[in-house]
N, CA, C and O atoms as CSV, one atom per row, in Angstrom:
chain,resi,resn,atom,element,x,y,z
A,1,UNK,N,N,-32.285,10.333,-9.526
A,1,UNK,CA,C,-31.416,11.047,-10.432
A,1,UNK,C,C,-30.890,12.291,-9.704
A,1,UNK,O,O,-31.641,12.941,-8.978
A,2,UNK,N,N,-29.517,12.652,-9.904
A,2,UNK,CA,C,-29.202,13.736,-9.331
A,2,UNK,C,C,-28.363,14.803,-10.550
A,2,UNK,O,O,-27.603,14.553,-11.485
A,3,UNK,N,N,-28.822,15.812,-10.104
A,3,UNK,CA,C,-28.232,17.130,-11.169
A,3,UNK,C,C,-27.693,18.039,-10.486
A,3,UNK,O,O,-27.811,18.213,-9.273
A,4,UNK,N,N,-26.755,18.979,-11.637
A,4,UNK,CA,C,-25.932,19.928,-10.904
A,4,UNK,C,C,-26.173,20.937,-12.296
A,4,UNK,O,O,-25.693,20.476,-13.332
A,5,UNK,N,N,-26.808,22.144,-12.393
A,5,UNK,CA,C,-26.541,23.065,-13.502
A,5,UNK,C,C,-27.387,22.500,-14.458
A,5,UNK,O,O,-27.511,22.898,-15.616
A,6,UNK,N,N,-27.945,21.592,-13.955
A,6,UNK,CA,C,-28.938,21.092,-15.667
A,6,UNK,C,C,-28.557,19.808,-16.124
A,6,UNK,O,O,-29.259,19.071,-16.817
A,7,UNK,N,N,-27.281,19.542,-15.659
A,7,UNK,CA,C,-26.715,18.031,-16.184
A,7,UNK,C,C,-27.101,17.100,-15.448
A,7,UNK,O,O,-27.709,17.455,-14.439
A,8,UNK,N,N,-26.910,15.677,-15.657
A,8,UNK,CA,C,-26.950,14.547,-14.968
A,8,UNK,C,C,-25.621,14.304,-14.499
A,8,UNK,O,O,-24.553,14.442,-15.095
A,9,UNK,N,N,-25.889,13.874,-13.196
A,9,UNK,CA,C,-24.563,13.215,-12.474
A,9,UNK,C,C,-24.414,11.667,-12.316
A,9,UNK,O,O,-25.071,11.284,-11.348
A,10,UNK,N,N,-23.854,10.804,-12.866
A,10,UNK,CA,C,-23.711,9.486,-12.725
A,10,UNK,C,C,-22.902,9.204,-11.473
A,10,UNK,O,O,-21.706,9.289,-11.194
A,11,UNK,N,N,-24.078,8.810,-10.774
A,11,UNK,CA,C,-22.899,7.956,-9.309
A,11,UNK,C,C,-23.458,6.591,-9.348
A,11,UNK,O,O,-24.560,6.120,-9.629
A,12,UNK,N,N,-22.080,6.017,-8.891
A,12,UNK,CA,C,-22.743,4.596,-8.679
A,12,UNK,C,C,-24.006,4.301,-7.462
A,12,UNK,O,O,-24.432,5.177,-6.710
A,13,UNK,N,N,-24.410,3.058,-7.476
A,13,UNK,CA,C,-24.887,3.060,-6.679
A,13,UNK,C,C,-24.905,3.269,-5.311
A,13,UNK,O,O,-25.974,3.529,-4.758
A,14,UNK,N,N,-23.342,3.152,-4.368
A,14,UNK,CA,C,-23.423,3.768,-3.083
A,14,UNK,C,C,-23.291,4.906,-3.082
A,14,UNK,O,O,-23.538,5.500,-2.033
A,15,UNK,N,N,-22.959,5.473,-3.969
A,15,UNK,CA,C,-22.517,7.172,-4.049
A,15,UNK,C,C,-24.079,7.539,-4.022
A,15,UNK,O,O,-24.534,8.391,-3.258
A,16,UNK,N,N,-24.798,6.861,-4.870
A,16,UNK,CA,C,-26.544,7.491,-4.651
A,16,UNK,C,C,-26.936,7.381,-3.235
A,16,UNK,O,O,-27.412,8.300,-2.567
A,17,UNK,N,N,-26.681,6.095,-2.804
A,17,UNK,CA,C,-27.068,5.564,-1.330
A,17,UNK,C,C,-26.621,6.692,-0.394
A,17,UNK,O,O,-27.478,7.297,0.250
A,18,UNK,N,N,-25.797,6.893,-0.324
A,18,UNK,CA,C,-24.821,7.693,0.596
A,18,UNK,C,C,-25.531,9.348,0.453
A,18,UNK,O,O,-26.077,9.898,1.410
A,19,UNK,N,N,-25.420,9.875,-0.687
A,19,UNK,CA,C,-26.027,11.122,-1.190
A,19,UNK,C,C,-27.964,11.063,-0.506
A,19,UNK,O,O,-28.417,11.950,0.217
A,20,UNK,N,N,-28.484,10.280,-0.802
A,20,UNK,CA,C,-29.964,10.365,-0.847
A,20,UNK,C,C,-29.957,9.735,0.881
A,20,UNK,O,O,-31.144,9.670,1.202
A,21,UNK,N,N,-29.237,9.354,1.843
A,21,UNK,CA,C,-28.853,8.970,3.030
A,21,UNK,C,C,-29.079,10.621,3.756
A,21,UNK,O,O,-29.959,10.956,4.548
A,22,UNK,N,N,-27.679,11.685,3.028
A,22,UNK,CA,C,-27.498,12.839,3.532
A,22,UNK,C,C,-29.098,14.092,3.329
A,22,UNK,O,O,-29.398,15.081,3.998
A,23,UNK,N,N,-29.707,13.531,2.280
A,23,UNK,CA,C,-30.476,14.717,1.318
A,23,UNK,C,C,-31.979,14.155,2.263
A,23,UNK,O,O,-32.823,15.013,2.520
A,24,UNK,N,N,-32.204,12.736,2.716
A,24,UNK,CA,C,-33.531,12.627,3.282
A,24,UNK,C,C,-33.596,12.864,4.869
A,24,UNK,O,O,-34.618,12.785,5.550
A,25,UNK,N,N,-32.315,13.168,5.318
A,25,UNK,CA,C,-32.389,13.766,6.498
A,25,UNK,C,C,-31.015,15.011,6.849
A,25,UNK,O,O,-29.825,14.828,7.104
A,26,UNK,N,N,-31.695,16.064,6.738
A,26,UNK,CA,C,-30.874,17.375,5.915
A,26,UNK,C,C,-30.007,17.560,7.706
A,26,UNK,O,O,-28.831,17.921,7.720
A,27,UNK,N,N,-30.277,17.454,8.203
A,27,UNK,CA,C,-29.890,17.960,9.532
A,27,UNK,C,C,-29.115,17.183,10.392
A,27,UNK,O,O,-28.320,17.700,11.177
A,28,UNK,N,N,-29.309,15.822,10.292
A,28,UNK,CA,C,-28.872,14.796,10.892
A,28,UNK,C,C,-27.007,14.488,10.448
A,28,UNK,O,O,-26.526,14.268,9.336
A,29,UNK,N,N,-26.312,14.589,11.802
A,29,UNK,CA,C,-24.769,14.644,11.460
A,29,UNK,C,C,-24.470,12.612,11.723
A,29,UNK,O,O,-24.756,12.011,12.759
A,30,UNK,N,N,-23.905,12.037,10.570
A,30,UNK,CA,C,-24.168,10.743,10.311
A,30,UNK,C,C,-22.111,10.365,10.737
A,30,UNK,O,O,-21.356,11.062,10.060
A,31,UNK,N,N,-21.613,9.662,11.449
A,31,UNK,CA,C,-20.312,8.787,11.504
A,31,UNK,C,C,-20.276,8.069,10.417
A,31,UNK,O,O,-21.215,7.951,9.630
A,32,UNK,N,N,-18.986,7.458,10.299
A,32,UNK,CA,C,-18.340,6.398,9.921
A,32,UNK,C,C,-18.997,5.724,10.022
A,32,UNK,O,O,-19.778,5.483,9.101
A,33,UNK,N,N,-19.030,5.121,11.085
A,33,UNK,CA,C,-20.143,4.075,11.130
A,33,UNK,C,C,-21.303,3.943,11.159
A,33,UNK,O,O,-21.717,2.784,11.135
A,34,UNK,N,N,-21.977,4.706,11.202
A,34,UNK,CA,C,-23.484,4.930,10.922
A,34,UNK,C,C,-23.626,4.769,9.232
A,34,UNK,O,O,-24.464,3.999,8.762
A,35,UNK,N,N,-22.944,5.375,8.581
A,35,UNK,CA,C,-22.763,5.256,7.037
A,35,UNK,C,C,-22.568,4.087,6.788
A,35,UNK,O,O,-23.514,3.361,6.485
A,36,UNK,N,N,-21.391,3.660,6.851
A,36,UNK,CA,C,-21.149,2.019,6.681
A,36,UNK,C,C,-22.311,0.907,7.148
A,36,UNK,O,O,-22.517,-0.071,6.429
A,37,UNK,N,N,-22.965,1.081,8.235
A,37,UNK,CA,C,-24.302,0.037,8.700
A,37,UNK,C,C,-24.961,0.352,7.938
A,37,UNK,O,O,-25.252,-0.579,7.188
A,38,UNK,N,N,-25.697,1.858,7.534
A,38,UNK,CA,C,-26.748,1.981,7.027
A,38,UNK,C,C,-26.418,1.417,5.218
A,38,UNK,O,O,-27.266,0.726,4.654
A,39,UNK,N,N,-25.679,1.649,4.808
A,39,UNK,CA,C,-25.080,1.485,3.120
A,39,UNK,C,C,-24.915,0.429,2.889
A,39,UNK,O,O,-25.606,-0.150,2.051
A,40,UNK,N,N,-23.926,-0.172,3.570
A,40,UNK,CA,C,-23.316,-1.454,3.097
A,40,UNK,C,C,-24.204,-2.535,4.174
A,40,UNK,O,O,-24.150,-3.637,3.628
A,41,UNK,N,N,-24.748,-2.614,5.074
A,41,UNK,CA,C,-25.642,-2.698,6.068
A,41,UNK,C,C,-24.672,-4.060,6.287
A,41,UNK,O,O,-25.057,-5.206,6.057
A,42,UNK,N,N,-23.367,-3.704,6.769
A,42,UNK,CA,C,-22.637,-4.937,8.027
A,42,UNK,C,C,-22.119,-3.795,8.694
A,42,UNK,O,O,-22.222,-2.583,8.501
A,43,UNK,N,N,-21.367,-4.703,9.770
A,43,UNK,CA,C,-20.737,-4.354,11.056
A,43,UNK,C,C,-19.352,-3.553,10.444
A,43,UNK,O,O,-18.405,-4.153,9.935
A,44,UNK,N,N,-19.457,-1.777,10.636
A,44,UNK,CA,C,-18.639,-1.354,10.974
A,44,UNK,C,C,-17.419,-1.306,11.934
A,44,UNK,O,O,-17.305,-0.798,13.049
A,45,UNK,N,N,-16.135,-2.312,10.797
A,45,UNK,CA,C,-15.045,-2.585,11.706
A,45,UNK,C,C,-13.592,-1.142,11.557
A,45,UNK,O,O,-12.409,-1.342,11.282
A,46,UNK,N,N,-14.056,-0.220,11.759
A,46,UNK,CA,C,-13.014,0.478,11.582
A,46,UNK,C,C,-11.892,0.693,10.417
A,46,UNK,O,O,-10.693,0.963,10.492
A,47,UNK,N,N,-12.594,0.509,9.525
A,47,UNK,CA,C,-11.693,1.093,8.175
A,47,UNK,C,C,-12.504,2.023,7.291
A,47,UNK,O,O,-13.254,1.865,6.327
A,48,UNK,N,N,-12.076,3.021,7.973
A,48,UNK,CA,C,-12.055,4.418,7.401
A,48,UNK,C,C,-11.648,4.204,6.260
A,48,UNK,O,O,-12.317,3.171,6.283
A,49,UNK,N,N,-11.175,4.181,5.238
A,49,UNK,CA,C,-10.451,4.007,4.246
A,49,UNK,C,C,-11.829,3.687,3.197
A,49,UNK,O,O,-11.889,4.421,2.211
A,50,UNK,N,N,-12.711,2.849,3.321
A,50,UNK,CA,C,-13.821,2.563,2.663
A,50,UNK,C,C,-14.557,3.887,2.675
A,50,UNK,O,O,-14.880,4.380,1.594
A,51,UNK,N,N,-14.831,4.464,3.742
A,51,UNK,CA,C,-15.708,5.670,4.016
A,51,UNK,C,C,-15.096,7.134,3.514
A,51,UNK,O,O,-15.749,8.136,3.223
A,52,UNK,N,N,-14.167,7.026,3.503
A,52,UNK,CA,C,-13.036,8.506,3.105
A,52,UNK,C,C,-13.196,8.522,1.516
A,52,UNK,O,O,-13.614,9.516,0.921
A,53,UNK,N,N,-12.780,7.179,0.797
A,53,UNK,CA,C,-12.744,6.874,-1.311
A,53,UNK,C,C,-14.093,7.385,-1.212
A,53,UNK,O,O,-14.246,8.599,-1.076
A,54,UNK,N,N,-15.315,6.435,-1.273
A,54,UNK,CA,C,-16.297,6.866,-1.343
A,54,UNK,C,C,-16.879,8.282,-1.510
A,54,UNK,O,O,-17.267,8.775,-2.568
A,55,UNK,N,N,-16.876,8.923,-0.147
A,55,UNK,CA,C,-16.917,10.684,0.047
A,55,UNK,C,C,-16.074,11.112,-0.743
A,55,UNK,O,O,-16.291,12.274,-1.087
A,56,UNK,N,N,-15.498,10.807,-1.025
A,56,UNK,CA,C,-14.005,11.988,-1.925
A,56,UNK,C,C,-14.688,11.610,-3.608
A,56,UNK,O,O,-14.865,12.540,-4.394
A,57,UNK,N,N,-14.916,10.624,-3.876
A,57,UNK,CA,C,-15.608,10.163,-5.103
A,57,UNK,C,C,-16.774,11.073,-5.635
A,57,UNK,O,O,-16.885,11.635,-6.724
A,58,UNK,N,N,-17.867,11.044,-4.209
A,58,UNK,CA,C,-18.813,11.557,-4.497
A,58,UNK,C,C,-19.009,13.077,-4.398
A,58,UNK,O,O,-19.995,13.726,-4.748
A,59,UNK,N,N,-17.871,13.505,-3.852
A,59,UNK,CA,C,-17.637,14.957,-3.639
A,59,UNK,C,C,-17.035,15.402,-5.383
A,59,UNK,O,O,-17.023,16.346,-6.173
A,60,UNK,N,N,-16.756,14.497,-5.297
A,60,UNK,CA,C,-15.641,14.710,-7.022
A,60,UNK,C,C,-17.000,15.499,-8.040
A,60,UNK,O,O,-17.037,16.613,-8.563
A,61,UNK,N,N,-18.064,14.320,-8.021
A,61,UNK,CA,C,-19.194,14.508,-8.710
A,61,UNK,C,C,-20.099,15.609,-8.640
A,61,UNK,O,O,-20.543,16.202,-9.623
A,62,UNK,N,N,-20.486,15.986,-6.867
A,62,UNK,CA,C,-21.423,16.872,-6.797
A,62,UNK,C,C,-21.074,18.272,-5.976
A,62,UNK,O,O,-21.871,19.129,-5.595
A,63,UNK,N,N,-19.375,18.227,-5.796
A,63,UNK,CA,C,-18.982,19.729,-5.295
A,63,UNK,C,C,-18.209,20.406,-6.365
A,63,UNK,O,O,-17.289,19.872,-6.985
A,64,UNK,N,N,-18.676,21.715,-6.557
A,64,UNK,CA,C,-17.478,22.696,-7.421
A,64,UNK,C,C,-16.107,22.566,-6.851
A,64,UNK,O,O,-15.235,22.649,-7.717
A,65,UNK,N,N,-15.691,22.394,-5.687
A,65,UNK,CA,C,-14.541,22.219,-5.259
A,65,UNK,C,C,-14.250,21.392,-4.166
A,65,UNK,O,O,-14.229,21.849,-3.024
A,66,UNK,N,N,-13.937,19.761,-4.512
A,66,UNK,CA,C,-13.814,18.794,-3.647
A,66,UNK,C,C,-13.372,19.321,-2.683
A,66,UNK,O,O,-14.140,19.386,-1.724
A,67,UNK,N,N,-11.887,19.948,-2.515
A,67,UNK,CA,C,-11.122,20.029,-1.620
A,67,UNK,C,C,-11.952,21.049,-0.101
A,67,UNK,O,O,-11.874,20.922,1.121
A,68,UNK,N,N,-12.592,21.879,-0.890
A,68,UNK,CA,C,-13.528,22.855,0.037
A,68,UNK,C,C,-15.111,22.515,0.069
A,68,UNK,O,O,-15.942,23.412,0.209
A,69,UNK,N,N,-15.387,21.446,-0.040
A,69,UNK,CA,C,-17.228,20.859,0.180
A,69,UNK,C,C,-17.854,22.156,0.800
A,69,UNK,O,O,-17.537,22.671,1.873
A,70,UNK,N,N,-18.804,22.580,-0.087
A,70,UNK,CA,C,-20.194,22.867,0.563
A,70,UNK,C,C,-21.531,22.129,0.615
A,70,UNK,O,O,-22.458,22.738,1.148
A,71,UNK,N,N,-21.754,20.949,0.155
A,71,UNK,CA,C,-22.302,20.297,0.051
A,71,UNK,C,C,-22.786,19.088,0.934
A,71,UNK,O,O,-23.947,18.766,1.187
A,72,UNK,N,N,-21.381,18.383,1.421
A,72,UNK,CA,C,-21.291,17.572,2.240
A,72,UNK,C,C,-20.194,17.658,3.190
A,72,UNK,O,O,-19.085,17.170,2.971
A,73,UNK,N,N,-20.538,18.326,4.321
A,73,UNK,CA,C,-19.492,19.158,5.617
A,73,UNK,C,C,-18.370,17.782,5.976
A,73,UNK,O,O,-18.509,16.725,5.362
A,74,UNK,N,N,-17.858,17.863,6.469
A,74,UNK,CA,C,-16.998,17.151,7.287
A,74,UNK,C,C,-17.073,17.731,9.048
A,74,UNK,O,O,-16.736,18.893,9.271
A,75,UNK,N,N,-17.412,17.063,9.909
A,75,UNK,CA,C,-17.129,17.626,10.875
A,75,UNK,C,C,-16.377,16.644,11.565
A,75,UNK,O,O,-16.805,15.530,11.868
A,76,UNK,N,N,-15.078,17.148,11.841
A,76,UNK,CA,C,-13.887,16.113,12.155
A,76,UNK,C,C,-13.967,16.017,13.627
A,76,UNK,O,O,-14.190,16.862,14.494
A,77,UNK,N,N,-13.692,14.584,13.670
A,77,UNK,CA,C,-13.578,13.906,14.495
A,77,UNK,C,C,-14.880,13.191,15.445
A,77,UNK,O,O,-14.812,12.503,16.464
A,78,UNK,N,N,-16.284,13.748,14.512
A,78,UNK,CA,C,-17.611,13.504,14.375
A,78,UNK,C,C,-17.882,12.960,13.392
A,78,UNK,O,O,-18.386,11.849,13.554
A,79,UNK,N,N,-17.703,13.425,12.004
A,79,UNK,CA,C,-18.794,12.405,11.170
A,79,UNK,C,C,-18.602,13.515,9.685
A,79,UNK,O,O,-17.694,14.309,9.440
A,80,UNK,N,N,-19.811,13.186,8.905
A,80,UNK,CA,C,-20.175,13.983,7.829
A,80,UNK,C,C,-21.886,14.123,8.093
A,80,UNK,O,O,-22.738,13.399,8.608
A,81,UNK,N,N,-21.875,15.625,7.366
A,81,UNK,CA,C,-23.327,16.036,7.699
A,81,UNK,C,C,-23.645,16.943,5.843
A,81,UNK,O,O,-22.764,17.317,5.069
A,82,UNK,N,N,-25.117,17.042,5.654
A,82,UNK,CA,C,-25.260,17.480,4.452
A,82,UNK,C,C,-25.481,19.361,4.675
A,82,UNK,O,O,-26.339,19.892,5.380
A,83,UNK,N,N,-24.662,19.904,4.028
A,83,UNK,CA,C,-24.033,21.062,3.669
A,83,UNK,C,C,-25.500,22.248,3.743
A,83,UNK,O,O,-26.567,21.757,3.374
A,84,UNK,N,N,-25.518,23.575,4.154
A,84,UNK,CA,C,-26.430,24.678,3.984
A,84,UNK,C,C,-26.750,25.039,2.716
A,84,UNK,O,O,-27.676,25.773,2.371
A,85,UNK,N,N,-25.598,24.255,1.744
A,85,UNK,CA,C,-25.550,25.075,0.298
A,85,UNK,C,C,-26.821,24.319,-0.714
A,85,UNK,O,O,-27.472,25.006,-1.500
A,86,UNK,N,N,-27.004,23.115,-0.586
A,86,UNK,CA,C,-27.962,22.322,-0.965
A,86,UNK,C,C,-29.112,22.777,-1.320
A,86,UNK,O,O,-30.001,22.002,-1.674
């Protein structure tokens, strides 16, 4: 279960996957494809597009302000990593 302020947050199930992926290893900066193997557990063929909805979904849910994540960093042209603010 995940909360923000006292409430419950409903994510689907990869949005949990993905979230509890970032939260059981706080430090670890995860790719595209590392996400995609580990989640969906096939062969990451290069469509970003799966990996970008997803994050933007789940950012929707658990950041005060998608557009500016503190929660779940972006480090471009590397990957996504889970946020100091946590």
């Amino acid at each position: 279960m995940v909360m923000k302020n006292g409430q419950t947050i409903k994510l689907t199930h990869k949005e949990f996957a993905i979230f509890r992926l970032f939260v059981s290893n706080p430090t670890r900066v995860y790719t595209k494809a590392m996400i995609y193997n580990l989640i969906w557990e096939e062969t990451y063929y290069d469509d970003e597009n799966v990996i970008n909805v997803q994050m933007r979904r789940l950012r929707e849910k658990i950041e005060d302000d998608p557009s500016n994540p503190k929660y779940i960093i972006t480090l471009w042209g590397i990957g996504y990593k889970l946020g100091e603010s946590l």
